[in-house]
Steps between C-alpha positions, in 0.01 A plus 500: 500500500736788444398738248774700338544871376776619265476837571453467872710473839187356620415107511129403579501159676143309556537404861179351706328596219556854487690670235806696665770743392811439580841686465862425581586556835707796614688536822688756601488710187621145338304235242499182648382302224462160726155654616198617400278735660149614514338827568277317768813399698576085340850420436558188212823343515643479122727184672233316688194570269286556794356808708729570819397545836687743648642569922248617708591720766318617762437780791487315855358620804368311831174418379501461119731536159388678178712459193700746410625445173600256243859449320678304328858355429692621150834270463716594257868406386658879561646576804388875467236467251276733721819777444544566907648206639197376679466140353542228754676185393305172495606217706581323197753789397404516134266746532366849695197568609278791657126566560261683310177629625245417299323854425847638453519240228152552331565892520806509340438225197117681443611837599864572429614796719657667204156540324296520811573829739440407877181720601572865586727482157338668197594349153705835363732494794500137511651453116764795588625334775467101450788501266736647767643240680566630867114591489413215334653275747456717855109481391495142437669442849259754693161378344302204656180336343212571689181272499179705453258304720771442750470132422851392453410157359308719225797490251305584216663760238154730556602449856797716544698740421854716586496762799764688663542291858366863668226469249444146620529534881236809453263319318518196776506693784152673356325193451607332813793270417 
């Protein structure tokens, strides 16, 4: 059962007998209204009508793998939907493709970037600047999304947040990574 509000962007869908909230999918700064996401990390497929399992990938070394992170596939009809040419054409031809992370998804549907300053960033500064785009867009390029327990299949929105890559290789290099 999906239960509907007016004044919302968010859907709350009963799945395995839980109650969840659910918004549009963004990617890339982008709505991609054939998904759904979660702030625990499940992507619903407006299409299909089903959860999707997304591409595993995984760190390899001589005596074990540990997953490294999960992503998905967005298809869309636009050669340069994404706005910087990086779309790869299906084998089909009808329509591009490129792979999304799925924390980078969750962040920036639950968490827009524009609203939400990467840490270091206080709020004041962060409304001066936003709104100027060669800021704007050299900060979205040079933040990455951290996981807080270091547990990268953790994709929860509580989970993670934006850091400056220095930020980030500090912060891993302290605790061992």
């Amino acid at each position: 059962m999906n239960l509907f509000d007016m004044n919302s962007d968010v859907i709350t869908m009963n799945i395995d007998g839980k109650d969840i909230a659910m918004k549009t999918a963004i990617c890339y700064g982008k709505i991609y209204d054939r998904w759904l996401v979660s702030e625990c990390g499940k992507v619903w497929s407006k299409k299909y009508n089903k959860l999707l399992e997304g591409h595993q990938s995984y760190y390899h070394n001589k005596n074990s793998k540990k997953l490294k992170d999960i992503s998905y596939d967005v298809s869309v009809d636009e050669a340069d939907w994404w706005g910087d040419g990086s779309g790869i054409l299906n084998s089909s031809g009808c329509s591009w493709r490129r792979k999304i992370r799925a924390h980078k998804m969750i962040i920036d549907t639950w968490a827009p970037l524009y609203d939400n300053p990467p840490e270091g960033i206080v709020w004041e500064e962060w409304k001066i600047v936003r709104d100027l785009s060669t800021v704007f867009g050299f900060i979205s390029k040079s933040v990455v999304i951290d996981h807080i327990d270091d547990d990268s299949t953790n994709n929860h929105i509580d989970n993670l947040r934006r850091v400056t890559q220095w930020d980030n290789n500090s912060t891993r290099k302290a605790r061992g990574i």
